[in-house]
C-alpha positions in Angstrom: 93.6 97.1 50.4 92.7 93.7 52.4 90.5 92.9 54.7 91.9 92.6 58.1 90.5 89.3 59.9 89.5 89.9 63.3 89.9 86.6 65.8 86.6 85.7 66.3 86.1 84.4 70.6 83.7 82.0 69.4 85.8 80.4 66.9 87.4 79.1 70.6 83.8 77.7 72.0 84.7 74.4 72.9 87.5 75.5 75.1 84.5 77.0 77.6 82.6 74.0 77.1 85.8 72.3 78.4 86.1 74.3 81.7 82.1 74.3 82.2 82.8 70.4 82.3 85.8 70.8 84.5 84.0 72.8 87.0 80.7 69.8 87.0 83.3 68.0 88.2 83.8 68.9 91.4 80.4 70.6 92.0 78.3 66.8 93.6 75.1 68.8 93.1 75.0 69.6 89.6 73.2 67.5 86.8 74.4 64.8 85.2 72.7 65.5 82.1 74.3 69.0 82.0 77.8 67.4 82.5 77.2 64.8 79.9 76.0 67.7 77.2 78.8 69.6 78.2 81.4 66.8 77.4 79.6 65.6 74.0 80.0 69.6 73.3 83.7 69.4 74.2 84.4 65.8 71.5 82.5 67.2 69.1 84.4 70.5 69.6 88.0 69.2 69.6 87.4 66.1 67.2 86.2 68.2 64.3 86.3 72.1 64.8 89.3 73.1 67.0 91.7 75.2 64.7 94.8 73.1 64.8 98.3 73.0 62.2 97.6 70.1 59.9 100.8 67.8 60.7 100.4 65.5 57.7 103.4 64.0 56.2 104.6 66.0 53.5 105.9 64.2 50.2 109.2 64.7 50.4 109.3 63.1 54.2 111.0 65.7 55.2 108.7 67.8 57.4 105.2 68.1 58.3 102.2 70.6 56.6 102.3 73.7 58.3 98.6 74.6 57.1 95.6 75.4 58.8 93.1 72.8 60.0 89.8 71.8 61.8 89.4 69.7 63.9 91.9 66.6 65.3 90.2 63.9 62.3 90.6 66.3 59.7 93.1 67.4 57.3 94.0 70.7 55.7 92.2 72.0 52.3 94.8 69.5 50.5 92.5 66.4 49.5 95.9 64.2 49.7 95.8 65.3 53.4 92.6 64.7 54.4 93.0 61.3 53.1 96.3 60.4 54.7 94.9 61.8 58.1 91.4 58.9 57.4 94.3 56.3 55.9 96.6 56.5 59.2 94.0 55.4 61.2 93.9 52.0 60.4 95.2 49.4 62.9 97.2 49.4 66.0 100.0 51.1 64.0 97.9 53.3 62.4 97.0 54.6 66.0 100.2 55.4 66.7 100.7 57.5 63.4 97.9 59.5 63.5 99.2 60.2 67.2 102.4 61.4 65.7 100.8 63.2 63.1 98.4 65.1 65.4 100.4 65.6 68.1 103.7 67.3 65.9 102.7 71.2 66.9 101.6 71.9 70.3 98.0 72.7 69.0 97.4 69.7 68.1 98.9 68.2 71.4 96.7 70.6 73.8 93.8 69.1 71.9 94.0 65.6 72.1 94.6 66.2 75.8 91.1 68.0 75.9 89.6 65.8 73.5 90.4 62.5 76.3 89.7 64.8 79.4 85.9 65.5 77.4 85.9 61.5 76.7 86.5 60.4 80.3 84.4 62.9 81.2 81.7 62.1 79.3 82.1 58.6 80.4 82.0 59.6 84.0 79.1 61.8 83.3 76.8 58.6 81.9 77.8 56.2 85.1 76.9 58.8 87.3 73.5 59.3 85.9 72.9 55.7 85.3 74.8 53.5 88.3 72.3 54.5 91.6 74.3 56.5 94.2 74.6 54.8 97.8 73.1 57.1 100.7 
């Protein structure tokens, strides 16, 4: 008989990272430094462990790869797929491909949202600490 696999909560960890960030944001007295940590958290989180559907071109061009993933840079277990994903990324174009490609299932679309909400954030975080505050 198989093993049934139980969802695991912390396989989702970077989602609570994500709303511990949201929440710095419109708390004035919390620490920067926890904000920033928070958002690093968060892009590590969604660029290379968030569960997501692969989305990489399949040969025949007519569909995308429905398999599991991790993370928005990587591919499935399919080495042809993990390369494509590194390969798309190349110029302007490539940009815009790897967009596509990312973006085909809603997972994947829910992520890069949170991956440029943890960005900004993360950017916001660092002026804050650094840029002195007028009183």
């Amino acid at each position: 008989m198989a093993r049934r696999r139980v969802s695991r909560p912390w396989k989702y960890w970077g989602y609570f990272a994500l709303v511990g960030m949201g929440l710095f944001w419109f708390n004035p007295a919390a620490s920067p430094i926890v904000w920033l940590l928070l958002s690093l958290a968060a892009v590590y989180y969604f660029a290379l462990q968030v569960p997501i559907v692969c989305g990489a071109e399949n040969r025949s061009g007519q569909g995308r790869c429905r398999n599991n993933a991790y993370g928005i840079l990587k591919g499935c277990h399919l080495q042809a797929h993990k390369w494509q994903k590194v390969k798309t990324r190349k110029g302007v174009k490539g940009v815009g491909r790897a967009l596509v490609q990312v973006t085909a299932f809603w997972q994947g679309a829910v992520a890069v949202l949170a991956e440029v909400a943890a960005v900004v954030s993360a950017i916001a975080a660092v002026l804050v600490y650094f840029v002195p505050q007028a009183s």
